[in-house]
N, C-alpha and C positions, 0 to 999 in steps of 0.2 A: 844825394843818391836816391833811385826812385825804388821803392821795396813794395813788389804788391804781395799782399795778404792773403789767402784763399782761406776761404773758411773750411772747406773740404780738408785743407791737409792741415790747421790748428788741430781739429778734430779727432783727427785720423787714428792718432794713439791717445789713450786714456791721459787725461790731464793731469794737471802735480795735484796732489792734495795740497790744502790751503796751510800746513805746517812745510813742504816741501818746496813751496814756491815762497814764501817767508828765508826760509833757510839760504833759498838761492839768490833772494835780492839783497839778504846781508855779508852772500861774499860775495857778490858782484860790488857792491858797495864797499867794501872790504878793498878788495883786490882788482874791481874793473873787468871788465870784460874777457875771460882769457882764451875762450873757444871762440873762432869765427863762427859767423852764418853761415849756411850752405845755401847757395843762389842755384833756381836752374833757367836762366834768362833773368829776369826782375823777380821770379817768382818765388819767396820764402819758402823753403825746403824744410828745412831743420835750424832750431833757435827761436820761436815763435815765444816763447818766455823772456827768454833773454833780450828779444828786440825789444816787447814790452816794459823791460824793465828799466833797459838803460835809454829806452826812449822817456820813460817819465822821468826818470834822474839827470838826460842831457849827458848819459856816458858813452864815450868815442867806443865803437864796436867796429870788427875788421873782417872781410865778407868771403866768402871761394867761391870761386863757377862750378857746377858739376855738370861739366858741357857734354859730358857723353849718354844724359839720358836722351831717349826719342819717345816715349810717352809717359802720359801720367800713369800706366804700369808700373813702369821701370822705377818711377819716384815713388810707387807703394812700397815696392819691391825691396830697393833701401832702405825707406826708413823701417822696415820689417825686420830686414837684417840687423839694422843698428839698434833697433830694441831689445834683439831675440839674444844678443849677446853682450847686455849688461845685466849684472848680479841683481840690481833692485829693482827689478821685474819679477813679478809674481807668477806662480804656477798657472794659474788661472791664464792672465794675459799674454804668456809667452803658446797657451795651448790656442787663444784666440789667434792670436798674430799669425802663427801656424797653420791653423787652419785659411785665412784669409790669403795666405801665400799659395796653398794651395789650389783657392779657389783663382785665381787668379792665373798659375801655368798652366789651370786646368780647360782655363777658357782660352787659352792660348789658340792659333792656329800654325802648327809647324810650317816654316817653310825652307825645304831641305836648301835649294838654291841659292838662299839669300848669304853674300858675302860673307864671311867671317868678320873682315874688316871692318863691313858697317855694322854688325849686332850689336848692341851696348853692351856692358860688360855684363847686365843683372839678366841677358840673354842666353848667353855665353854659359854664366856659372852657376844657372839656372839646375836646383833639383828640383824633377817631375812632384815630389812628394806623393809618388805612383800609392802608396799604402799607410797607413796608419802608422807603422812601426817606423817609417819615416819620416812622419809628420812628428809622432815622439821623439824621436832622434832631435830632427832640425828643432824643437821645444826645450830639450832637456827634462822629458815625464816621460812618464808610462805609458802605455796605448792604450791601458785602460783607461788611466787619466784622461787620454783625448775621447775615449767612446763616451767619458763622463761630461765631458765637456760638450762634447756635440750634443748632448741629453738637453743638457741646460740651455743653451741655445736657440734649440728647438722648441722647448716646450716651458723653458721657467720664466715668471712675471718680470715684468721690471727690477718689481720690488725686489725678489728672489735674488735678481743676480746683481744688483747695487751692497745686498748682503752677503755675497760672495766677495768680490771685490773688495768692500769693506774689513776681510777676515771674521764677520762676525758667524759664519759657516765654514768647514770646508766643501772642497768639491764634492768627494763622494758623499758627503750629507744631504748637500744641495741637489746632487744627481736622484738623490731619493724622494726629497720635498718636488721637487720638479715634479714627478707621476700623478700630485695630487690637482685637484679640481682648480682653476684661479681661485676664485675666494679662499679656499683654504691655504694656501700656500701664502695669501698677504693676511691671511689671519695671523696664521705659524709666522710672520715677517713682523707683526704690529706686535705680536707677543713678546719678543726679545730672542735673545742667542737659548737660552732654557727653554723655551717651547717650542722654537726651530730642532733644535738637537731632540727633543721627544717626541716631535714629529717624524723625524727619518727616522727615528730608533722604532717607531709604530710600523714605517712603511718594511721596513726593513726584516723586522719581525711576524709582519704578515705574509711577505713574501716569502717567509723562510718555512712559514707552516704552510702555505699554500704549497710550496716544494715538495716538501717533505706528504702531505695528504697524497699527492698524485704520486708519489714513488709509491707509498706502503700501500697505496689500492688495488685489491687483487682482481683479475680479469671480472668471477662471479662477485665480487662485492659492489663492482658499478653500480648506480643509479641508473634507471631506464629512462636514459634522454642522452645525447650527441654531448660528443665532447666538444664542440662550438657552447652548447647551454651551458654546460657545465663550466668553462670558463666568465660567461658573461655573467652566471651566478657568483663565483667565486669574487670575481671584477668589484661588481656593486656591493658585495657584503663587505670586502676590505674596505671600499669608500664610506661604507657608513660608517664603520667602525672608527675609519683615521676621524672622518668628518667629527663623531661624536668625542675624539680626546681632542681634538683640536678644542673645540666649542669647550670641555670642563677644562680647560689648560688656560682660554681666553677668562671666564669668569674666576677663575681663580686667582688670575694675574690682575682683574680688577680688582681683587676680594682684600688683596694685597696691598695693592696702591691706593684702596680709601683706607686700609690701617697705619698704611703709613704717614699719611695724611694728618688723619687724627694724633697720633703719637707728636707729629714735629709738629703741630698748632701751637 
């Protein structure tokens, strides 16, 4: 049987962690193969572990056509679905998957004319995910979760969102490390889950006095300069601030690990 590969859709959904791809090659070994592939032409759909697995063990695996997709949309658009509704998918990834769905009908081009008969079915039953609170729905989160989500996305390091992913954050922690500088943010990432967590607790805490300053300022209590300055002031003094616990949070964390060093010599 000729089974081609694409590295585009191996990719496409986050990988097993290397306890979770363990697990799966000792019950395929166990028990064989019990889910087919999903083919769409030769092309490997769905099962890209599983081929791997029972192709190094020489275990008989058993294949299905999904002959109603008509592009590699439609084949995102599935495996989107079939991720977005199993339980051990993470909040995080079922907010990405979401969003990605959306980006996708959103580049859509309608065309009212076209056949019922010929749409594929991921056409068909296609939602616009016109709004946020839709895109939370088709996710199973919050909408704020998705605004937090899109945050990170946007703006947080590698490092930041492999820590997310990881569990070693949550989102809305990570939505708050994200506003910081790159370097600080893989500082707060090299430091561990403790300096990550008093990092957002820093951002978090500034923004709330920064809040609370512009509520309780009375018309004549202003400063004589534009509220543009007055933000870009306000901006840079939270960055230094986070920047400087970030840095006594980093040397502390070293301060630590040559003690600990010493002790277990």
């Amino acid at each position: 049987m000729n089974i081609t590969l694409q590295e585009e859709l191996r990719i496409y959904i986050d990988p097993l962690t290397p306890d979770e791809h363990d697990a799966l090659e000792r019950s395929i070994l166990a028990e064989g193969c019990r889910d087919a592939l999903v083919l769409w032409g030769d092309v490997l759909v769905d099962g890209h572990n599983r081929y791997g697995i029972c192709q190094k063990h020489g275990i008989p695996f058993n294949t299905v056509q999904h002959a109603q997709f008509k592009s590699m949309d439609d084949v995102h658009l599935w495996m989107i679905d079939q991720h977005l509704g199993r339980r051990s998918v993470s909040d995080y990834q079922r907010g990405v998957l979401a969003l990605r769905k959306k980006d996708i009908l959103s580049a859509r081009v309608p065309v009212p004319s076209l056949d019922s008969d010929q749409a594929s079915p991921a056409v068909k039953a296609a939602d616009p995910l016109s709004s946020r609170e839709a895109i939370a729905r088709a996710a199973r989160i919050s909408s704020t979760t998705v605004s937090q989500i899109e945050k990170i996305q946007k703006t947080a390091t590698p490092e930041l969102v492999a820590a997310v992913k990881a569990g070693d954050i949550s989102i809305n922690a990570a939505a708050a490390v994200a506003s910081l500088p790159v370097d600080d943010q893989v500082a707060a990432v090299a430091g561990g889950k403790k300096e990550l967590q008093q990092a957002a607790r820093q951002v978090r805490e500034a923004k709330a006095q920064a809040r609370s300053q512009a509520v309780g300022a009375m018309p004549d209590q202003a400063p004589e300069q534009d509220e543009g300055a007055q933000s870009t002031e306000s901006s840079q003094s939270l960055i230094k601030r986070l920047q400087q616990t970030i840095h006594d949070l980093s040397a502390e964390n070293t301060q630590l690990k040559a003690r600990l060093a010493e002790l277990t010599a």
